[in-house]
C-alpha positions in Angstrom: 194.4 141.9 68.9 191.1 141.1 67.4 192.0 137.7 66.7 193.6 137.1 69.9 190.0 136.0 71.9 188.3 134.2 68.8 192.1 131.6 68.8 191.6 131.7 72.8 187.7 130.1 72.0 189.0 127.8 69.6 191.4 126.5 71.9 189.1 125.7 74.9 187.3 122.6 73.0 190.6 120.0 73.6 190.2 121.2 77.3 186.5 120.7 77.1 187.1 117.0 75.8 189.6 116.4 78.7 186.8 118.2 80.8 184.2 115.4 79.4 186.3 112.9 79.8 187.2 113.5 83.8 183.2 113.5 83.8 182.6 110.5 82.2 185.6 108.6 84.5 183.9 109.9 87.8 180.1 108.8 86.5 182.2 105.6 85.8 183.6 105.0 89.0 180.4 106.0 91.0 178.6 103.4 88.9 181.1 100.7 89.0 181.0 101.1 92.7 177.6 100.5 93.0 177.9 97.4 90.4 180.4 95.7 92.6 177.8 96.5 95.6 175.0 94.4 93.4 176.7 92.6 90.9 174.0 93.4 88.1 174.8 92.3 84.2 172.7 94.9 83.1 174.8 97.3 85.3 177.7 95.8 83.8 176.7 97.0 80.3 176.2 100.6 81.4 179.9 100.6 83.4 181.8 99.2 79.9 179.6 102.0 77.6 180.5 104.7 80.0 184.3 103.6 80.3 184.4 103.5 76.6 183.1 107.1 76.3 186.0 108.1 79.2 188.5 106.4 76.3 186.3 108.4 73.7 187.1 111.8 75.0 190.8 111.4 75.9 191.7 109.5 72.6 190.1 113.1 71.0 191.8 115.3 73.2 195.0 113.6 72.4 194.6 114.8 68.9 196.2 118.5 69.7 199.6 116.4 71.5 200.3 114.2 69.0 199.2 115.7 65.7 198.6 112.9 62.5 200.3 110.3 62.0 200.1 106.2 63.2 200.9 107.2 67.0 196.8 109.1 67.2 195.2 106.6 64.3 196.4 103.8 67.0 195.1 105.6 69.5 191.4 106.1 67.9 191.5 103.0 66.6 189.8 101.0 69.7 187.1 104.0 69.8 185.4 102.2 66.8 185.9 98.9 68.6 184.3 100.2 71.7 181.2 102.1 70.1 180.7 98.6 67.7 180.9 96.0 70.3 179.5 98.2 73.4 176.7 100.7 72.5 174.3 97.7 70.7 174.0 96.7 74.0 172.4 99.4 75.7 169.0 97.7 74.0 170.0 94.8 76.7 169.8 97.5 79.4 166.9 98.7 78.3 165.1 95.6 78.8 166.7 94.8 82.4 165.4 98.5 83.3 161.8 97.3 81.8 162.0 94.6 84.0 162.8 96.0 87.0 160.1 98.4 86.2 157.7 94.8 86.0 156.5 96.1 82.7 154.3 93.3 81.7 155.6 93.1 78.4 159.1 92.6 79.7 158.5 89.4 82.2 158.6 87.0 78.9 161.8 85.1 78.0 160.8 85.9 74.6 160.9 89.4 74.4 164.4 89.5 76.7 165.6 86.6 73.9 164.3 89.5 70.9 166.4 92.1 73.0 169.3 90.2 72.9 169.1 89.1 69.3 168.1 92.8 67.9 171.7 93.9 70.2 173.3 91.4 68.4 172.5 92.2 64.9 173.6 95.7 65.9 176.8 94.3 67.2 177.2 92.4 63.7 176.4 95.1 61.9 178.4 97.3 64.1 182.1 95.7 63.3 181.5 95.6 59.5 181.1 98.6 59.5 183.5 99.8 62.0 186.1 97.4 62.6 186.5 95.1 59.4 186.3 98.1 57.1 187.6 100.7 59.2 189.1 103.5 57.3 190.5 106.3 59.1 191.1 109.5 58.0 192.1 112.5 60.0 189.1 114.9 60.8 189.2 118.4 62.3 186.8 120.6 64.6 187.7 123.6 66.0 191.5 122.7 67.6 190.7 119.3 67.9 192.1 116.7 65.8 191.3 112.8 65.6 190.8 110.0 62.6 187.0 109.5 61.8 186.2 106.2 59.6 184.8 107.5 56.2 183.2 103.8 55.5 179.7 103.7 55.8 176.6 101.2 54.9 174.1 103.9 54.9 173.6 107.7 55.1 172.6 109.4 58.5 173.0 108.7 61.6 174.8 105.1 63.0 172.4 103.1 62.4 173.1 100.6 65.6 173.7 103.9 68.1 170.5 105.4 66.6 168.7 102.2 67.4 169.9 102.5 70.6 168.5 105.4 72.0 165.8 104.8 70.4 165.0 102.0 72.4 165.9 103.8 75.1 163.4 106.5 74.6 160.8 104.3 74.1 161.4 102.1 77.2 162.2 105.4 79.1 158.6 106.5 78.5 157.2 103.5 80.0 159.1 103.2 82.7 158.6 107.6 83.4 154.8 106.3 83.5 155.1 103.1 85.3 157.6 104.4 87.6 158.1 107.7 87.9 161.7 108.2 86.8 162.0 110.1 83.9 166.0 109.9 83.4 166.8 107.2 81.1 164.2 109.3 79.0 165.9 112.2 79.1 169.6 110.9 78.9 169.0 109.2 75.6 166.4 112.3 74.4 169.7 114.3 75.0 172.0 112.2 72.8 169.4 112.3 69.9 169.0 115.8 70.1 172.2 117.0 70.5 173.8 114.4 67.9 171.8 115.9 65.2 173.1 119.2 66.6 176.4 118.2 66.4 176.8 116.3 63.1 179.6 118.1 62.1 180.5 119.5 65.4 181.6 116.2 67.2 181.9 117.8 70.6 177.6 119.0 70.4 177.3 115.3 70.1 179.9 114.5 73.3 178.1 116.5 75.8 174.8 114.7 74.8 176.5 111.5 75.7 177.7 113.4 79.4 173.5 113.3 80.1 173.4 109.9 78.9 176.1 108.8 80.8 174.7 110.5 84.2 171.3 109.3 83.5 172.7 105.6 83.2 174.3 105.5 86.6 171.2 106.9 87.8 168.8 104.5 86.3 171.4 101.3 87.5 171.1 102.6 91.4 167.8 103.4 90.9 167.2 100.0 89.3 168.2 98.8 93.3 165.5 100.4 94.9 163.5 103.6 93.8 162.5 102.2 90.2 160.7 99.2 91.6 159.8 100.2 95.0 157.9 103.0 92.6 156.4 100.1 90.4 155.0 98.4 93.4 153.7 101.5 94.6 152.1 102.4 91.1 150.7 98.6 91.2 149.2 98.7 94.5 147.2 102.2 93.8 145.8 100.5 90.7 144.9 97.5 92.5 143.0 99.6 95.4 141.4 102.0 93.2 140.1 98.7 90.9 138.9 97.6 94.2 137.1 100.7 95.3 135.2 101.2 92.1 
């Protein structure tokens, strides 16, 4: 009997994956109808990350139905695809929020062309790691079950997600000051934080990306009205107190 609730809690984290993963599909729809309402790029880039991270949580899930074997390394396989090719380009984002935002710093071609080429890098980077020497082997946590890659460049973190929300932070801050939304911010604050937390625990780390994920299709509709009717706003009370004084 005593070990009757402790298997009960070790079950619920495949249904907490599925859980995340019916999340992640309605932030996904939500924001993809609002994309085909304004036909952004950068909302484009936040509809594919969030669609990967749908496929993320069901591929993990599907680790308790179909146990090891080629059936569940197939189906992990295009998580590393996803993550190489996709998540890089949330730097792009970052600058189209920036911009939307009319951070000064952000109007240049230059610094969207250093965005793109940083993104890029990461991408590079990214699929060596990830994709040409993927090497999967199965990893467990809790009653999950799914195939982790056990090649890596360098120690820590993923060095291209990292970057990332990094960036994100950063641009996040500015565009909290400039325009009052503090979301991207915290979305990306989230993931850092609660990857750490979850280094070996990979469903800590999920639920970080749950916040980003809600704080992206925030940021894209806000992106269409409140972040830049908020920069004006900000640019206009400068402008009248710099007259007044």
């Amino acid at each position: 009997m005593s070990g009757g609730p402790c298997k009960q809690e070790e079950s619920m984290f495949t249904l907490i994956h599925i859980v995340f993963g019916v999340a992640q599909l309605a932030l996904a729809v939500v924001g993809a109808r609002h994309w085909l309402a304004h036909r952004s790029s950068y909302g484009l880039i936040a509809i594919l990350v969030i669609a990967a991270l749908v496929y993320d949580n069901f591929a993990i899930a599907a680790g308790a139905l179909l146990g090891e074997g080629d059936a569940l390394k197939a189906v992990n396989t295009p998580r590393y695809i996803f993550h190489s090719l996709l998540t890089p380009l949330l730097i792009i984002f970052a600058c189209g929020v920036a911009r939307r935002a009319d951070l000064r710093w952000s109007r240049g071609k230059g610094v969207h062309a250093a965005f793109c080429i940083l993104a890029t890098a990461l991408v590079a980077y990214s699929a060596y790691v990830d994709v040409i020497n993927l090497r999967l082997e199965p990893a467990r946590f809790q009653d999950t079950l799914r195939y982790s890659n056990e090649f890596s460049l360098l120690k820590g973190p993923p060095l291209p997600s990292f970057t990332a929300m990094i960036v994100l932070v950063g641009v996040g801050v500015m565009v909290w000051v400039r325009a009052r939304w503090p979301w991207l911010f915290a979305g990306a604050l989230a993931v850092l934080i609660l990857a750490g937390a979850g280094a070996r625990a990979i469903t800590v780390a999920n639920l970080g990306e749950v916040f980003l994920s809600a704080a992206l299709v925030a940021t894209l509709i806000a992106m269409d009205g409140r972040i830049p009717q908020a920069a004006r706003a900000r640019a206009l009370q400068r402008a009248s107190t710099a007259a007044t004084a």
